[in-house]
N, C-alpha and C positions, 0 to 999 in steps of 0.2 A: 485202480491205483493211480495214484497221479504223481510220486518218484520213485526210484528204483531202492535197492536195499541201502543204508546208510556202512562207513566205513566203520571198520572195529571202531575205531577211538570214540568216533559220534554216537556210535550205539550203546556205547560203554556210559558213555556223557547222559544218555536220555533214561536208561535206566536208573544210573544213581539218581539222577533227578525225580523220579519216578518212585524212588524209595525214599527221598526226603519226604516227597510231598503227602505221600502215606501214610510216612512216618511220624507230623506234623499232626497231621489229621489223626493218627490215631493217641497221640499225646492228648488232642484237645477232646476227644470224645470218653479217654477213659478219666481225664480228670472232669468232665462235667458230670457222668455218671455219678464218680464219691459223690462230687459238692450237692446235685440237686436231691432233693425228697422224691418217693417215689409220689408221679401221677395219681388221677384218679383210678386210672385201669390197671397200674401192674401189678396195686396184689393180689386179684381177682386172676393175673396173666400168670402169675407166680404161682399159685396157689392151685391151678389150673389143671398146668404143668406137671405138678408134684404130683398130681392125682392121675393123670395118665400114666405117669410109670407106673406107680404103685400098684394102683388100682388096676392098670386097664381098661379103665372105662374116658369116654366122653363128653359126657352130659355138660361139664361146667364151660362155661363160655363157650359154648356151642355156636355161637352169633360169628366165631371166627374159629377157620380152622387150625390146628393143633402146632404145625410145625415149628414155628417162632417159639413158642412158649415153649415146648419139649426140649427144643434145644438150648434156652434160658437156662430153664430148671433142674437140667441135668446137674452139674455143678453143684449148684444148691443142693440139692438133695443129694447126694455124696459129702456133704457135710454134717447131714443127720439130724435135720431139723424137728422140732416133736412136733408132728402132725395126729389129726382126728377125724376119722369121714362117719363117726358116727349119728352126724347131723346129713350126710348126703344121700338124699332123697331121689335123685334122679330128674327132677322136674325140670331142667332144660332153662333156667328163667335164671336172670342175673342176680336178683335180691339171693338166693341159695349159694350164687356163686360169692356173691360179697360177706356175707355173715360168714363162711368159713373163712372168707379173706382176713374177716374182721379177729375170728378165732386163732385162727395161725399166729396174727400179729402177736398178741399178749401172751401166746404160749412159749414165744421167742421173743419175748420182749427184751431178756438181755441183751441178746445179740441181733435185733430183730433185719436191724439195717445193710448186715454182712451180708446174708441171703441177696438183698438184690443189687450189690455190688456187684457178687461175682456171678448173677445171673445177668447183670448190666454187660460186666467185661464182656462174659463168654459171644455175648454177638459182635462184639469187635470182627471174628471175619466175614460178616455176614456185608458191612460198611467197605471191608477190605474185597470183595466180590465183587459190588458197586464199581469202587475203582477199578479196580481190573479190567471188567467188563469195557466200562468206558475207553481208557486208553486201551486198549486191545481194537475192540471195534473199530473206533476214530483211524487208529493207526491203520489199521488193512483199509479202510476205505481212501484216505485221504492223505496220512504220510504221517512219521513220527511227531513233529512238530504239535499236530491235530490230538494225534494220541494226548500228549502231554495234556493241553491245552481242558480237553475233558475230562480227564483225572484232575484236573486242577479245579476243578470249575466243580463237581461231587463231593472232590473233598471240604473246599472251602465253602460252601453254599451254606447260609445259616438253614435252611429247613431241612438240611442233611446235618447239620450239626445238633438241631434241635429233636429230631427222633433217632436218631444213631445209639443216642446212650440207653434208650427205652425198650422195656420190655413189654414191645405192643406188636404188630405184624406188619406197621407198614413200611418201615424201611428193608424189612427183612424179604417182603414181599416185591416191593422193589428192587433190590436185586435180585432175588432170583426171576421174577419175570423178565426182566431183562438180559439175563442169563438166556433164557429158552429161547429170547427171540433173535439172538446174536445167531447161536447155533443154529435155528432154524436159518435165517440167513446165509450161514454157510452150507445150510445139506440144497440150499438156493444155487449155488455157487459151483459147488459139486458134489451132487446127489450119488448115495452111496448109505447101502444098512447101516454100515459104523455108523457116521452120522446122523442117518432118522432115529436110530438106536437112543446115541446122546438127545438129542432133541428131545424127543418121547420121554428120557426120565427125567429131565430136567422141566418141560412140560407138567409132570406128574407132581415135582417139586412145586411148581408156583400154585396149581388147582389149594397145595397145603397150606400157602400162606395166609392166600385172604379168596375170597370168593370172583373179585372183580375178573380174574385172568381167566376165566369159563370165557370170557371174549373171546381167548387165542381161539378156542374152538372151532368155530365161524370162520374166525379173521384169517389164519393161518392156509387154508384151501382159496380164500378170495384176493392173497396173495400171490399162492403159485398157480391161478388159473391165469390170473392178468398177465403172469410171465409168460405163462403155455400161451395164450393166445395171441397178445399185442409183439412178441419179440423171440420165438421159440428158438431163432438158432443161436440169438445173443447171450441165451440164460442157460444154455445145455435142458431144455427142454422138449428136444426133439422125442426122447424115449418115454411119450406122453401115460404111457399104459405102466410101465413099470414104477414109474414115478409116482404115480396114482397112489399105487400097491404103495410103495413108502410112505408116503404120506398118510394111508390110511392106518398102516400100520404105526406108524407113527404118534399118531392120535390114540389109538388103543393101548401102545405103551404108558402115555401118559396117563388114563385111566387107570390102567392096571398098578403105576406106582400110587396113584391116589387112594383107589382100595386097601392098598398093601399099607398104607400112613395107616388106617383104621384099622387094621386087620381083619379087612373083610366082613367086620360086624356090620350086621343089617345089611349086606349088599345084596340086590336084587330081587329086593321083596317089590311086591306089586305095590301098582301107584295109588289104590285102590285101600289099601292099609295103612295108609298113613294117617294119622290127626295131624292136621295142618289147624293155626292159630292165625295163620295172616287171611283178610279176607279173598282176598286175591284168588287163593288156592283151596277157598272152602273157612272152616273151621275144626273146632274140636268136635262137635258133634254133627256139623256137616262137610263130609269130605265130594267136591263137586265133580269127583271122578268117579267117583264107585260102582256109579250104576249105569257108566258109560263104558265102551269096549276098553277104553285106555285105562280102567281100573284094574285088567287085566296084564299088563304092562307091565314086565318087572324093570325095576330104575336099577341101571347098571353102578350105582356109588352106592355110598353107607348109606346107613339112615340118618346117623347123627349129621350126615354131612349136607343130606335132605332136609333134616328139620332146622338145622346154623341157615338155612339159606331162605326158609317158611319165618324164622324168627325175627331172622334180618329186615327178610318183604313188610314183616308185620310193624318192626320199628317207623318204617320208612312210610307208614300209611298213615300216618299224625299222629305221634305219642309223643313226641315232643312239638316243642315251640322254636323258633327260629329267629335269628337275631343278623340283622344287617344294617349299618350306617344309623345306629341309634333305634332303630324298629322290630317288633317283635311282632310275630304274628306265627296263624297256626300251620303254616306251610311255607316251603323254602322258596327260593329263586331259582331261575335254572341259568341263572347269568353268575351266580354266589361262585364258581370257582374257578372264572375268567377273572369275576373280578380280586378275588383274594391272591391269585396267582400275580397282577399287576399288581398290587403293594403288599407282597410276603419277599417278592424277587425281587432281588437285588436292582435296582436302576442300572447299573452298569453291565450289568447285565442283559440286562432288556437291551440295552447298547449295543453290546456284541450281538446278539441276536437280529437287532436291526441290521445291524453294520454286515452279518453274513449275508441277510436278504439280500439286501444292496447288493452285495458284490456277484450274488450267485447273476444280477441283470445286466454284468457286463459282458461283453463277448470272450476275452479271453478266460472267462471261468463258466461257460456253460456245457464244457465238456462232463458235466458230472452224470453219471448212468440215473436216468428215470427213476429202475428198477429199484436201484440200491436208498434213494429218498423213499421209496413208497415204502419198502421192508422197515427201515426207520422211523417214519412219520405215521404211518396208519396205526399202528400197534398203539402211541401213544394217541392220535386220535381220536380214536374208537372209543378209548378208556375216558377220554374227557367226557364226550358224549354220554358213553354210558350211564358215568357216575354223575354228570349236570341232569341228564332225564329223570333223577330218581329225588323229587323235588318235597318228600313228604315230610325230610328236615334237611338242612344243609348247616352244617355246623363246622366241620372240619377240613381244613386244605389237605391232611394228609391222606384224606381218601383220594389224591388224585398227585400223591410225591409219587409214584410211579410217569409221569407223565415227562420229569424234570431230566432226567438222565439220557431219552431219547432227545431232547430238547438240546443237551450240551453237547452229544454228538453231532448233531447236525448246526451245531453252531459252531464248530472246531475247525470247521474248513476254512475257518478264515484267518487260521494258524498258517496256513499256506504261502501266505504273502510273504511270512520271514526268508525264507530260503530264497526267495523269487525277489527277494529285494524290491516290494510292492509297498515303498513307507508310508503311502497315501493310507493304507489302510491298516499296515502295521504299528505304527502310531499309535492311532487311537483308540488301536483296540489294544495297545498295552496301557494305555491310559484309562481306559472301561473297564479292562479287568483288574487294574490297580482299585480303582473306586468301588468295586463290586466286593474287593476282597479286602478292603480297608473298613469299609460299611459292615459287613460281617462280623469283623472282628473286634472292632470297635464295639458290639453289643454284646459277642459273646462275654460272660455264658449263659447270658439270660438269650438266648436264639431263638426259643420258644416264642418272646414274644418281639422277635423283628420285625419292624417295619421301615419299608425305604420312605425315601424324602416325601413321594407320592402320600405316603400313607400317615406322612406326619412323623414318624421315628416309633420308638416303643412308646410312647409316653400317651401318643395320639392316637396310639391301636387300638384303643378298645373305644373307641368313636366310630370304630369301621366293623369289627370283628371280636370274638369271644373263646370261651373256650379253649381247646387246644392250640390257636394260635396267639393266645397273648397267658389263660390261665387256664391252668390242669393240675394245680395243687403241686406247683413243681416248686416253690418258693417258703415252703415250711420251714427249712431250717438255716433259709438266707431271716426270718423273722426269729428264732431263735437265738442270732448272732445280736438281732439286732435287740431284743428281749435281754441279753447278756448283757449289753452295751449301754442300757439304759433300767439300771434299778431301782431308778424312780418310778418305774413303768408298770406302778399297781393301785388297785385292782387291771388286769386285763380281760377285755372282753372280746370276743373272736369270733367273728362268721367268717370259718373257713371252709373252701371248696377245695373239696377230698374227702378221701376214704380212708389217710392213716389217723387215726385218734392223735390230735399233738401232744398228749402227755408223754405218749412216748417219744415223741422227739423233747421231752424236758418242761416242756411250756405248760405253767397253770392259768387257766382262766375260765372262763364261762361265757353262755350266748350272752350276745347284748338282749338287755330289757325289750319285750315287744310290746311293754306302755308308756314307750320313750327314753330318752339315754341319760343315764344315770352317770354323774361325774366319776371320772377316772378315763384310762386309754381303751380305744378302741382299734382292732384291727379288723380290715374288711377285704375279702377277695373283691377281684373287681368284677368278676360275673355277679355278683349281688350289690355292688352297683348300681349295677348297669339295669338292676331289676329280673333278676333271674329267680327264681320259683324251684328251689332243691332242697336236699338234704343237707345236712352238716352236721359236724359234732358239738353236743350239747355241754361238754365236759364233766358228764358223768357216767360214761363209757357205752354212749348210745348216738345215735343221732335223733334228728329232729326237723323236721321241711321249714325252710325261713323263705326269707326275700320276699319275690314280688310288690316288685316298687317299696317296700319299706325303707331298707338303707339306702336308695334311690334317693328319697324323697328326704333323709334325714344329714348324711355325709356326703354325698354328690354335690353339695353347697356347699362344705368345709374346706379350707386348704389343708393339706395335711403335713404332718409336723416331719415323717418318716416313712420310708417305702423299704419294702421286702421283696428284692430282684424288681420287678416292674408287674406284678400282678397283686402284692398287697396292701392297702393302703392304711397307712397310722395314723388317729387324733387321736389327741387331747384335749375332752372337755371337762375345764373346771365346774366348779357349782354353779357358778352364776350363769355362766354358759349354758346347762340341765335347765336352768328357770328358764331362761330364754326361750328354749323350746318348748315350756310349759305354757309360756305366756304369748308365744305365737310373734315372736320379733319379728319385725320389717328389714331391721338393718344392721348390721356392728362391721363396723369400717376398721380395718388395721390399720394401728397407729406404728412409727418408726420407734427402733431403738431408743429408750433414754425415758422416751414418753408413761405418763405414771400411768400404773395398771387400771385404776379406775375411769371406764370410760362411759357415757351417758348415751345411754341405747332409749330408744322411743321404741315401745311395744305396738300391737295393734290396738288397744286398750286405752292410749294413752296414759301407760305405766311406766316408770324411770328406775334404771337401776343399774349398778354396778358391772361389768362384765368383763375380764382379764381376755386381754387380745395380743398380747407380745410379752413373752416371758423375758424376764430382765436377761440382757446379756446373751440375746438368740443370733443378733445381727440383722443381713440383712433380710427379707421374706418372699426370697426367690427360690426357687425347686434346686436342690443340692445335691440330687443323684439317688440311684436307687442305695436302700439301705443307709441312708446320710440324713441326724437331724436337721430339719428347717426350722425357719425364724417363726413365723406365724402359726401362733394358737388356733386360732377358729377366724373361720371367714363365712358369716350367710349375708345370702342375698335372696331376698323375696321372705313368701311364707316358707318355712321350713315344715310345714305339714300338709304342705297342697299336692306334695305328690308329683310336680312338672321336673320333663328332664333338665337339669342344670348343664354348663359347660364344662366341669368336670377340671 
């Protein structure tokens, strides 16, 4: 502890402050919730969910476990959705889980969108845990002010703002692991049943979010040995045997609530019976244990929680492709979530963080306990590590938003200098966390796809990064606004990334032509840009695999007229523009305002013809915000059919 208790008034003071800032935060999370479209995962997460209460059973998105989703869909489903499992097979595999995704939608198409509203809202206290956890923690380590400081820093962090509304497992997972390892902390501090009690089922709780916290497992005994041995009389680790006992029980509590999430289906069947799909662990018809002694072995979890973790190994062993700073190839980096973590976080961020380093090297701040940085800093870690080793794709930052919340506790200590009248550093780090939380919010509520100054802003994200951190189909009915906006805006053709069909969000359209673009508007995700190789809807109530390198190679040259949030991009090309592409042009230069539509393009051919490049009355042909028309029609440069990445 580094002051003593705070006076009523002050404590009075730090709490309401405590409750704005929550309270802020949780204003901004349930209104991004309404406004965005659901991801590509929530109806599968949605959908999921429904089926474990109902049903009982686990099979569907097996790849994560259940907890997040159960407690989404609750809600939901006390609204009375018309659901069908007549199509559910059992088979473990996502296309079974998305086809009922896709079912559900139309069968509630009315009201399709209410559903994940109020399976959005209902994790609001899951964001509210988060904070807690954090100023709670911060507070008993380091003093009110700190407390603050890292509730401050969770609530307003765009990658907390960007999956908070979402109905996927990693924020939810993130706090509660963070949860366990507070408490752990404490039975650190002063060991006692109660507490290993709490630990253990809160422990039990994180095994249900997401897979990665089997870490704690390990982690948590290579914690309190390092106390038992480096410092046993500083940690109350003298009673080395008893403690053990806790701790060991401890860890069995936590199993034992993780059985209990399953209800104990498939628990402890031998290792020996299982069909594994990932090579690692064998296959379907080769299991590499069976006719070794450890086939004998019963595994103390479920099965389904066996085969979520076989399914996962098996994603991660190359089934997809991997995209980094413009490059795609068949396996990831193991630098991808250092580096995404450096431009998704906030630069002022990074500042404060610096700025704590710093001061933790001067002498009047090195009184801080070993013990209590390693409880906080190894947990998160361990998890980078973890989840950087596992290189078979790297696609998403928020397999490692667990990382960020120990990050802002130990970066809270530099909350300290206020009370201590230390302005050297209190300063600047109100000035750091000003810019951290101005940059934030400045983007929200497209937060999904932030990037600090490093990273270029949104605009230059997906120069760096894909996917989840710039496009996840969250921007459908920022395109619909802007479809509303612009009724000139037909025929519409659509490569969009997701899993909701846009007619139900209202929009009619069809794939663009894949024997070149056909005059009228086009909207494009920017993973298909960028040359991404997916599905998408064909706009006749199915999908269909596009990309790879196509729209790369035909719109990555065009400027575009309109944007939808910062992951969809809008043109318009006239007819003559359509020739152009046919005829393989070199070049069509935008002309300014005023200038007559007719302008003289040289083909590769040496062919001359017509080509509209500024609609009368557009202004001027500079980028005008997401969702806002621009001046310039069409802009190529090069062959528009060779395929090379443009600047985009």
């Amino acid at each position: 502890m580094f002051r003593g208790p705070l006076s009523a008034v002050a404590e009075w003071r730090m709490r309401v402050a405590l409750c704005v800032v929550v309270g802020l935060h949780c204003a901004l999370v349930s209104y991004s919730a309404w406004r965005r479209s659901p991801t590509i995962d929530e109806p599968g997460h949605l959908v999921a969910g429904l089926s474990h209460w109902q049903l009982g059973r686990f099979e569907l998105y097996a790849v994560n476990p259940p907890l997040v989703r159960m407690w989404a869909a609750l809600p939901a489903g006390l609204l009375g959705p018309t659901t069908d499992w007549t199509g559910l097979q059992g088979a473990r595999n996502l296309r079974e889980t998305f086809d009922l995704a896709a079912q559900f939608l139309w069968a509630n198409r009315a009201g399709w969108f209410g559903y994940f509203v109020v399976a959005r809202w209902a994790c609001l206290p899951l964001t509210i845990l988060g904070a807690y956890v954090c100023w709670r923690w911060a507070r008993e380590l380091y003093g009110a002010e700190c407390g603050l400081l890292a509730a401050f820093l969770w609530c307003f962090c765009p990658n907390i703002l960007a999956n908070a509304p979402l109905i996927q497992p990693d924020l939810g997972a993130a706090a509660v692991g963070l949860a366990a390892c507070y408490l752990f902390w404490r039975w650190l501090r002063r060991p006692g049943l109660g507490m290993a009690a709490g630990a253990g089922i809160v422990l039990g709780l994180a095994q249900l979010t997401k897979f990665t916290w089997l870490i704690l497992l390990p982690v948590w005994p290579v914690v309190w040995t390092l106390g038992y041995v480096l410092a046993p009389a500083a940690h109350a680790c003298r009673h080395g045997v008893r403690q053990a006992a806790e701790l060991v029980g401890m860890l069995l509590v936590g199993l034992l609530v993780l059985n209990l999430g399953y209800g104990f289906k498939g628990s402890f069947c031998k290792l020996g019976e299982f069909r594994f799909v990932s090579h690692a662990l064998g296959s379907a018809e080769h299991n590499r244990f069976a006719k070794s002694w450890l086939g004998a072995v019963p595994v103390p979890l479920p099965a389904d929680y066996v085969a979520g973790i076989d399914i996962q190994k098996r994603h991660f062993e190359g089934w997809w492709r991997s995209y980094l700073r413009g490059q795609w190839r068949p396996v990831g980096w193991w630098y991808f979530y250092l580096y995404a973590l450096a431009i998704k976080v906030p630069s002022g961020t990074w500042g404060l963080v610096a700025l704590a380093l710093v001061a933790r090297l001067l002498p009047k701040w090195r009184c801080e306990d070993w013990y209590d940085a390693v409880a906080v800093l190894v947990p998160a870690g361990v998890l980078l590590d973890f989840v950087s080793y596992h290189t078979g794709f790297t696609h998403h930052l928020r397999y490692v938003l667990g990382v960020l919340p120990f990050l802002y506790i130990w970066t809270s200590r530099i909350a300290t200098s206020i009370p201590a009248r230390r302005y050297r550093l209190a300063l600047p780090a109100a000035v750091l966390l000003a810019c951290s939380t101005a940059s934030s919010l400045w983007v929200y509520p497209h937060s999904m796809a932030y990037f600090n100054a490093l990273g270029g802003g949104p605009m230059r994200g997906h120069d760096h990064l894909l996917m989840s951190n710039i496009d996840y189909g969250q921007d459908l009915f920022e395109l619909k606004r802007w479809v509303d906006g612009h009724p000139e805006a037909r025929p519409l053709f659509l490569a969009y990334f997701g899993s909701v069909d846009p007619k139900l969000a209202g929009i009619e359209f069809t794939l663009p032509p894949s024997d070149g673009p056909q005059p009228g508007y086009y909207a494009i995700s920017v993973n298909f840009l960028r040359g991404l190789k997916y599905e998408a809807p064909d706009g006749k109530g199915g999908f269909r695999v596009i990309g790879d390198q196509y729209y790369e190679a035909l719109f990555r040259r065009l400027k575009p007229i309109g944007m939808a949030g910062y992951s969809i991009y809008i043109y318009h090309v006239t007819r003559e523009a359509a020739n152009c592409f046919g005829a393989g042009c070199v070049r069509t230069r935008l002309r300014p305002e005023g200038m007559c539509e007719g302008s003289v393009v040289r083909t590769q051919g040496g062919t001359r013809f017509a080509a509209r490049v500024c609609a009368p009355g557009a202004g001027n042909c500079g980028f005008a915000g997401p969702g806002r028309q621009l001046g310039c029609a069409l802009e190529v440069a090069g062959d528009a059919r060779a395929g090379r990445m443009g600047d985009g």
